[in-house]
C-alpha positions in Angstrom: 26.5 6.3 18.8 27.6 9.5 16.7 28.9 8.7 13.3 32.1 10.3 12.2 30.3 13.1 10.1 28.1 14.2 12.4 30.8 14.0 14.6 32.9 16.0 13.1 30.6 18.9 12.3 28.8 18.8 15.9 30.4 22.6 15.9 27.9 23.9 13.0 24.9 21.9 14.2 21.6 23.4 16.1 20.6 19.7 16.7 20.4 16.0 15.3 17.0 13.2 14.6 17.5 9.8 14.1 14.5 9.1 11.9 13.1 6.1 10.2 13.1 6.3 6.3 11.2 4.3 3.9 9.2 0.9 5.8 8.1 -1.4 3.6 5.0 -3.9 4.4 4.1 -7.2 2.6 0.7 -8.2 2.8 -1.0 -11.5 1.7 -3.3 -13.7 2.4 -1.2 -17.1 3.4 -3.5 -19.3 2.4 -3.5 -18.2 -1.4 0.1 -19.0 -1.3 0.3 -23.0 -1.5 -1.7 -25.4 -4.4 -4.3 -26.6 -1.7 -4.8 -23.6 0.0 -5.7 -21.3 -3.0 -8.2 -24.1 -4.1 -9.9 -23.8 -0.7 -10.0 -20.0 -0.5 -11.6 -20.4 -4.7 -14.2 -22.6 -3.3 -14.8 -20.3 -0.4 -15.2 -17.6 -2.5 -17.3 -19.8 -5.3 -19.8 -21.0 -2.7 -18.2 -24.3 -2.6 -17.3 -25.0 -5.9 -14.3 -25.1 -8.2 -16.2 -26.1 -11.5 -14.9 -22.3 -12.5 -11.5 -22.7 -11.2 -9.7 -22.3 -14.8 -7.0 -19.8 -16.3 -9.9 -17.9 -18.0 -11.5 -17.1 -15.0 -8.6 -15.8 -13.1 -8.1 -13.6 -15.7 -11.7 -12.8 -15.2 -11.0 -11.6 -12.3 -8.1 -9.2 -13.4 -10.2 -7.7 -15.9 -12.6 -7.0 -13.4 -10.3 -5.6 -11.1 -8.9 -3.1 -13.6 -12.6 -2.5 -15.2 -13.2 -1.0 -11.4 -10.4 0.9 -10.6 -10.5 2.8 -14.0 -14.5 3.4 -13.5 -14.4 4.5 -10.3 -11.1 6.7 -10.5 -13.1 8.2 -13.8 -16.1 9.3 -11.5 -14.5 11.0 -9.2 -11.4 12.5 -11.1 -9.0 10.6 -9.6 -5.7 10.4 -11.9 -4.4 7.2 -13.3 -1.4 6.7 -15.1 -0.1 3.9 -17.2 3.6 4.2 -16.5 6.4 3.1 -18.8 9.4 1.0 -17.9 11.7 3.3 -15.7 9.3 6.0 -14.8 10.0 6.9 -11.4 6.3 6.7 -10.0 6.7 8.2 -6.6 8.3 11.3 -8.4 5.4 11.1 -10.1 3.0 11.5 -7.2 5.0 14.1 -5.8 4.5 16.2 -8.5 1.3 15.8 -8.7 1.2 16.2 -5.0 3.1 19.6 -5.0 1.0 21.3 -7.9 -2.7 20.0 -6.0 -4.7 20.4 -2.7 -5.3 16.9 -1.8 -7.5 15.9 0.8 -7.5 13.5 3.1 -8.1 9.3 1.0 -6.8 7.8 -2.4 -5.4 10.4 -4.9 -3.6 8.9 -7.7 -3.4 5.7 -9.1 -0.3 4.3 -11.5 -0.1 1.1 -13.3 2.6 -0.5 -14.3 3.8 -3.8 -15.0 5.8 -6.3 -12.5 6.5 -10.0 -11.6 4.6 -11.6 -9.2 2.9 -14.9 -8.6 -0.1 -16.3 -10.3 -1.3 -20.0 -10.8 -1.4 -22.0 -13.4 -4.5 -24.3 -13.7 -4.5 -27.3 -15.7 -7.2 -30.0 -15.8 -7.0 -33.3 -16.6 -8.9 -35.5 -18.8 -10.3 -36.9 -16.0 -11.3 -33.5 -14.0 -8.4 -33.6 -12.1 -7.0 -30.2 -11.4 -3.6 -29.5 -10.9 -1.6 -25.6 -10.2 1.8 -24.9 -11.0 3.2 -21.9 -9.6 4.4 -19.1 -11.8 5.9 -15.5 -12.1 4.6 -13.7 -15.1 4.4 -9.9 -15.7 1.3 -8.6 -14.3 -0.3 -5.1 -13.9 0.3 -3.7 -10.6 -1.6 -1.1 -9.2 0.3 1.9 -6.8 -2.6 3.3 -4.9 -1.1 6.7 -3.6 -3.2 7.7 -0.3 -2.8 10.8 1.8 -3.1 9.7 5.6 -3.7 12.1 8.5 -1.4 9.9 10.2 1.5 9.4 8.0 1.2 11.7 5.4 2.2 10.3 1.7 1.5 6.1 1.4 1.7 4.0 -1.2 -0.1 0.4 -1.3 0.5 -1.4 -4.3 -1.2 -4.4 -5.1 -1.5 -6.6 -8.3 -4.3 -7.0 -10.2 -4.1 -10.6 -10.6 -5.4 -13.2 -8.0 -4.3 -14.1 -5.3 -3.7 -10.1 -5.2 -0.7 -9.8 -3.4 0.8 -6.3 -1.9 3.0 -3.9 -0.8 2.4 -1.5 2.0 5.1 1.5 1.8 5.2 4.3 4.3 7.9 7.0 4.7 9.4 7.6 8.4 10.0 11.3 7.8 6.3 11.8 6.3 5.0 10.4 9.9 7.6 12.9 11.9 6.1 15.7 9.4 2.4 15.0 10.2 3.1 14.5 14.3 5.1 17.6 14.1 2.5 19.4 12.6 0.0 18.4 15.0 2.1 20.0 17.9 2.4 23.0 15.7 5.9 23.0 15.8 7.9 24.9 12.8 10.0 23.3 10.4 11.0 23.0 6.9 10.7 19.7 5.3 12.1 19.4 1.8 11.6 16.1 -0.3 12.8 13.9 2.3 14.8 16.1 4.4 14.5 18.4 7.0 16.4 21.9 6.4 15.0 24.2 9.1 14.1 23.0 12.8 12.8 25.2 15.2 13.0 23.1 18.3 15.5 20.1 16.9 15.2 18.3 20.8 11.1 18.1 20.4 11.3 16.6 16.1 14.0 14.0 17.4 11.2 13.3 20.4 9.2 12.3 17.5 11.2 10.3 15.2 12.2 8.8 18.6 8.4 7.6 19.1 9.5 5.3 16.1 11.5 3.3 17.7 8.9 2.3 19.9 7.0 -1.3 19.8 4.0 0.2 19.5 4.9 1.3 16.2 3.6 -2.3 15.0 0.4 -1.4 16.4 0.5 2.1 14.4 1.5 0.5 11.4 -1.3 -2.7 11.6 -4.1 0.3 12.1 -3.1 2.4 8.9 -2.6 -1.1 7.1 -6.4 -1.4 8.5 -7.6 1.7 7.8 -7.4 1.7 3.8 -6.2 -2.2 2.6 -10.1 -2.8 1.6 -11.1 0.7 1.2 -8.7 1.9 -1.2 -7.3 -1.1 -2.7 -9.0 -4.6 -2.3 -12.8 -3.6 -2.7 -11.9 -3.5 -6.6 -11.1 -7.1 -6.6 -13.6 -9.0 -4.1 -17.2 -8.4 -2.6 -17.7 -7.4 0.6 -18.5 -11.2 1.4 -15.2 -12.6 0.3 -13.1 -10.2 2.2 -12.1 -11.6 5.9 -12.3 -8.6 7.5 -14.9 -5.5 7.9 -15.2 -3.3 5.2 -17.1 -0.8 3.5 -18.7 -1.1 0.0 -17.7 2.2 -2.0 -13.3 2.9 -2.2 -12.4 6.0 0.1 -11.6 9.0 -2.6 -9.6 12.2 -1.3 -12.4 12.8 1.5 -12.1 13.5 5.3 -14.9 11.2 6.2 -15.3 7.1 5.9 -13.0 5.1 7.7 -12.5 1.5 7.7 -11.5 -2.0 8.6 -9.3 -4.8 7.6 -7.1 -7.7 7.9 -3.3 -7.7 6.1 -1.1 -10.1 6.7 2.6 -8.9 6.9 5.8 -10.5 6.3 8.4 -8.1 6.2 9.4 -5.0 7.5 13.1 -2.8 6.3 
């Protein structure tokens, strides 16, 4: 149905889209998620044992996760930023984005800090061990990717296990890069589009959104950099559940992989 802007102005317009915007994923693993079933994915991961199941290992495990991303980021001149409280870190990559040639694979990496849940492990004088739940600040990581598929992406995950994450896409970035591939002429500004050639053939695209195979679209760019790009800093190939390779994918046009991502939510 035609809103009452559009409707009024249908006089001045060459055409209209009705087009996605921002889609936003949340991946975990569901397991991690409850007291017993972080202790079994720990002992799955510590070859059957929790005798290292404390506090100071977790935050092993964070340190290691930053001590990667930062060395491997340094070695092939991939940015990261430590952002402050308010910086606006897509506006960020967007500069960056509109003063480089970026390739195809992980460009720029912020940090910054956020809430999220973490366990709290407690052993008792008997060796019992008991997790509380809790919601500290921790670093989070925004992984900025450029995808043939859907342009711009951001996956941000934190650093602290059980590693939870955010999968966000942009609708119009995904109209941009199908457009492009039928070589039709537009003009895309920020998030806009100001000039449309053929308005009837973008809104065919944008259209394509709509569509429930767009879950099936949306599980294979999950796929295709989750581990690559993101996860691979925190676990070993062997603790990952799905395929994956060993070495992050870095603004290249080559190395394409597998994954699994649970997802919760989509708006």
């Amino acid at each position: 149905m035609t809103d009452e802007l559009s409707a009024r102005l249908a006089g001045l317009l060459d055409g209209t889209y009705d087009c996605v915007d921002r889609i936003v994923l949340n991946g975990y693993h569901s397991v991690c998620y409850s007291a017993g079933g972080f202790r079994l994915w720990w002992r799955s991961l510590m070859g059957g044992s929790e005798e290292q199941l404390d506090n100071a290992h977790l935050m092993r495990l964070a340190g290691r996760f930053s001590r990667r991303v930062r060395g491997f980021a340094k070695a092939h001149r991939i940015p990261v930023i430590d952002c402050r409280r308010g910086d606006r870190k897509h506006d960020i990559a967007e500069e960056y984005l509109a003063e480089h040639s970026i390739g195809r694979g992980l460009f720029m990496i912020l940090v910054g800090r956020a809430v999220a849940p973490v366990w709290d492990v407690q052993r008792s004088s008997g060796g019992g061990i008991h997790l509380t739940k809790k919601l500290p600040y921790v670093n989070h990581y925004s992984f900025h990717i450029m995808d043939a598929q859907w342009g711009h992406i951001t996956i941000k995950m934190a650093g602290h296990p059980p590693f939870g994450t955010q999968i966000i896409l942009n609708g119009h970035e995904y109209v941009a890069c199908q457009a492009n591939k039928r070589h039709l002429t537009f003009t895309k500004e920020d998030n806009c589009f100001t000039q449309i050639a053929d308005a009837a053939d973008l809104a065919r695209i944008a259209d394509t959104l709509s569509e429930a195979r767009t879950v099936g679209r949306l599980v294979q760019v999950c796929e295709r950099w989750i581990y690559s790009a993101c996860l691979c800093f925190a676990l070993s190939i062997g603790s990952r559940s799905g395929p994956a390779s060993a070495t992050p994918t870095r603004c290249t046009k080559s190395n394409t992989v597998g994954t699994c991502c649970f997802i919760s939510a989509v708006s």
